[in-house]
C-alpha positions in Angstrom: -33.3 -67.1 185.7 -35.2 -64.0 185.2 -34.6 -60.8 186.0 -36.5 -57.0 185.0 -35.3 -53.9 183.5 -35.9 -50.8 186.2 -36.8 -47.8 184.5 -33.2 -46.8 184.3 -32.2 -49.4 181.9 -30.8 -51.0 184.9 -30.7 -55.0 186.2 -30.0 -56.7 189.3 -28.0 -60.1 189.2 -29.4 -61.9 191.8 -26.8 -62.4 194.9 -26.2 -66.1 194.1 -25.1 -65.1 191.0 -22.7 -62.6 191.7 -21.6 -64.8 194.7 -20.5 -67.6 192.4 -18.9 -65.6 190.0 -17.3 -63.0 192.5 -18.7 -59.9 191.6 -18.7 -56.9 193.7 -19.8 -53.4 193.0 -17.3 -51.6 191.2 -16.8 -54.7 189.0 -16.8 -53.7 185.1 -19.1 -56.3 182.9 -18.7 -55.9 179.1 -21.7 -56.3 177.0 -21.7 -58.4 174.1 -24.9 -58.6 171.8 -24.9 -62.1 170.3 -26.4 -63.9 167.2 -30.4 -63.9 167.8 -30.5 -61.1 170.4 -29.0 -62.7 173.3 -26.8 -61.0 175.6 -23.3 -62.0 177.5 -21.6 -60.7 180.1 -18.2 -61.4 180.8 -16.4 -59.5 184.0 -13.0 -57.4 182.9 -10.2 -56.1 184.9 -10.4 -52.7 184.2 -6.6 -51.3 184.7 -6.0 -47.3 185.1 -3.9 -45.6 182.1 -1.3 -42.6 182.7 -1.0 -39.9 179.3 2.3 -38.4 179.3 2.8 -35.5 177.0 5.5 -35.6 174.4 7.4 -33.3 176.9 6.6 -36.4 179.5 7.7 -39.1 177.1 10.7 -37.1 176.3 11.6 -36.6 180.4 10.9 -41.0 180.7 13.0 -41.3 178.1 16.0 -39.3 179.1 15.0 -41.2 182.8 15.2 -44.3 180.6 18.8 -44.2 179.5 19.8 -42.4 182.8 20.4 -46.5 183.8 19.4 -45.0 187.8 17.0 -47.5 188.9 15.3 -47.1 192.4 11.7 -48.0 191.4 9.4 -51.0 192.2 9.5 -53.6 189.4 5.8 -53.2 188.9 6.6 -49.1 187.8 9.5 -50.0 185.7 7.0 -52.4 183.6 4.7 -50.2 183.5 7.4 -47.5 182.0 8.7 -49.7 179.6 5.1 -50.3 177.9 4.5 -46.6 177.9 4.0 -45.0 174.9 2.1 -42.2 173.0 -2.0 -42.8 172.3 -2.9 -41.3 169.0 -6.4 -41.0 169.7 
């Protein structure tokens, strides 16, 4: 199949294409550069973080060990896998 390069660096995937594979704009594609120049794209779930300051982490924690539960399952997973991001 071939496609063109806009002048914006951009491409279009053709509607069958992203049809088939169910993509729809706002879908993230990441970008490998494989042996001999050829190029894959493989859609990702891209999955919004939340940063807590040490004074956060320090408040979740206390919440934590408080043993008062009245949130969603999905938010206490998501607590429990919180941590700090050195970078």
């Amino acid at each position: 199949m071939l496609v063109s390069i806009d002048k914006r660096g951009s491409i279009s995937l053709p509607s069958t294409v992203r049809k088939d594979l169910g993509l729809v704009p706002g879908t993230f594609l990441d970008l490998t550069i494989l042996d001999g120049g050829n190029l894959s794209l493989t859609p990702v779930a891209v999955f919004p973080t939340v940063r807590l300051s040490d004074t956060g982490l320090a408040k979740l924690g206390e919440a934590r060990r408080s043993g008062v539960e009245q949130m969603p399952d999905w938010l206490r997973k998501e607590m429990a896998d919180a941590a700090t991001d050195p970078d």
